[in-house]
N, C-alpha and C positions, 0 to 999 in steps of 0.2 A: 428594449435594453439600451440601446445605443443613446435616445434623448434622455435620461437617468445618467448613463454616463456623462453625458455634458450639461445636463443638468444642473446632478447636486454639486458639482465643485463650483459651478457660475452662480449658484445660491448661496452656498457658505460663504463665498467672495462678496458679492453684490449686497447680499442685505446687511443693513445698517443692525452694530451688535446690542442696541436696543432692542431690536428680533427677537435676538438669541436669549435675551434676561428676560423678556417678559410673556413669552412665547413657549410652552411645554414641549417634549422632545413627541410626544402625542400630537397635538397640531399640527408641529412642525409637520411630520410625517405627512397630514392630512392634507396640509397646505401646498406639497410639494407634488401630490397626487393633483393636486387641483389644478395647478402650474401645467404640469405632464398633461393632460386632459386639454387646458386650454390652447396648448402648442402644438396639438394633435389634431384640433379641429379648425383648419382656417375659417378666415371668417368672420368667427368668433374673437371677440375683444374682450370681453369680460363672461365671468363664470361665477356663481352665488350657489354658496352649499349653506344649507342650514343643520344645524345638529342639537338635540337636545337630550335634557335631562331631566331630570324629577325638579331639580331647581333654577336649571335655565337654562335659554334659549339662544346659539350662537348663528350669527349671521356672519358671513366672511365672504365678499366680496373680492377677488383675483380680476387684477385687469392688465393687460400689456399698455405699453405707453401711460401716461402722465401728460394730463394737462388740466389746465382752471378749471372748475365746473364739477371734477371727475365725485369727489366726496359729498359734493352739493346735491348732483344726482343720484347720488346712492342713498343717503340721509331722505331724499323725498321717497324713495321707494323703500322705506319701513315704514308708511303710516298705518300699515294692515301688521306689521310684528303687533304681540301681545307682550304681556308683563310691563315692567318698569325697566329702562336703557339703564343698564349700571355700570357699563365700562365701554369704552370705544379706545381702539388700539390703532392706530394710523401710521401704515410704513409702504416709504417708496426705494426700491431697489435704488443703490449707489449711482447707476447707471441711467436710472428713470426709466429701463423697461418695464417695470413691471409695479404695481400698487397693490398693496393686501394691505385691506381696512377689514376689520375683525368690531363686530358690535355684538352686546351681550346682552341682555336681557334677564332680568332675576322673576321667574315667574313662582315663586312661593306665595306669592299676595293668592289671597282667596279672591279676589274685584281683579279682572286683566282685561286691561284696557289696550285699546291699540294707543300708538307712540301717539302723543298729541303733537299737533305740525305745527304748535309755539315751541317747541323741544327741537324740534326738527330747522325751524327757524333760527334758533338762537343759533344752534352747530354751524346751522349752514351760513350763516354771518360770517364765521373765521375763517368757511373756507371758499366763498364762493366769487366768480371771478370777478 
């Protein structure tokens, strides 16, 4: 209870209100679970939850600190995701504790292909150090 208490007012603070618009109050929720989870296990730097549905496949990656590279290595580590990437959501806490990249995957294709790493390539061009 108590990391929840200082939690979510240091989340509605911190993250950028890009979050908030593009983010469901469902995620939010999940992502905030995740947060909780990774501050509860020293150590641990990053935390990767996957969730799906009949139509797609979400990958969300939670990591404390911010630094070059962090998105470059998350992007190589979907070359086993299935479907086709159809959104990638990228946010770093106001403060740069904390990074939730959110990647989507539309698996309604009948053919599920894992990510190709020229896809994976391109992304990681914008972000890597």
């Amino acid at each position: 209870l108590k990391t929840a208490e200082n939690l979510v007012p240091w989340f509605l603070n911190e993250m950028p209100e890009s979050y908030f618009r593009s983010v469901s109050e469902g995620d939010r929720l999940q992502h905030l679970r995740a947060i909780s989870a990774l501050q509860c296990h020293e150590g641990d730097d990053e935390l990767r939850v996957v969730t799906s549905t009949e139509t797609e496949r979400v990958v969300t990656f939670a990591r404390t600190g911010n630094e070059p590279g962090v998105l470059y290595r998350q992007v190589t580590q979907l070359g086993r995701e299935t479907g086709r990437l159809s959104e990638v959501k990228v946010f770093t806490s106001h403060d740069e504790s904390l990074c939730l990249n959110v990647f989507v995957f539309d698996t309604t294709k009948s053919e599920k292909r894992p990510l190709s790493f020229d896809a994976a390539d391109r992304i990681a061009e914008l972000w890597s150090p």
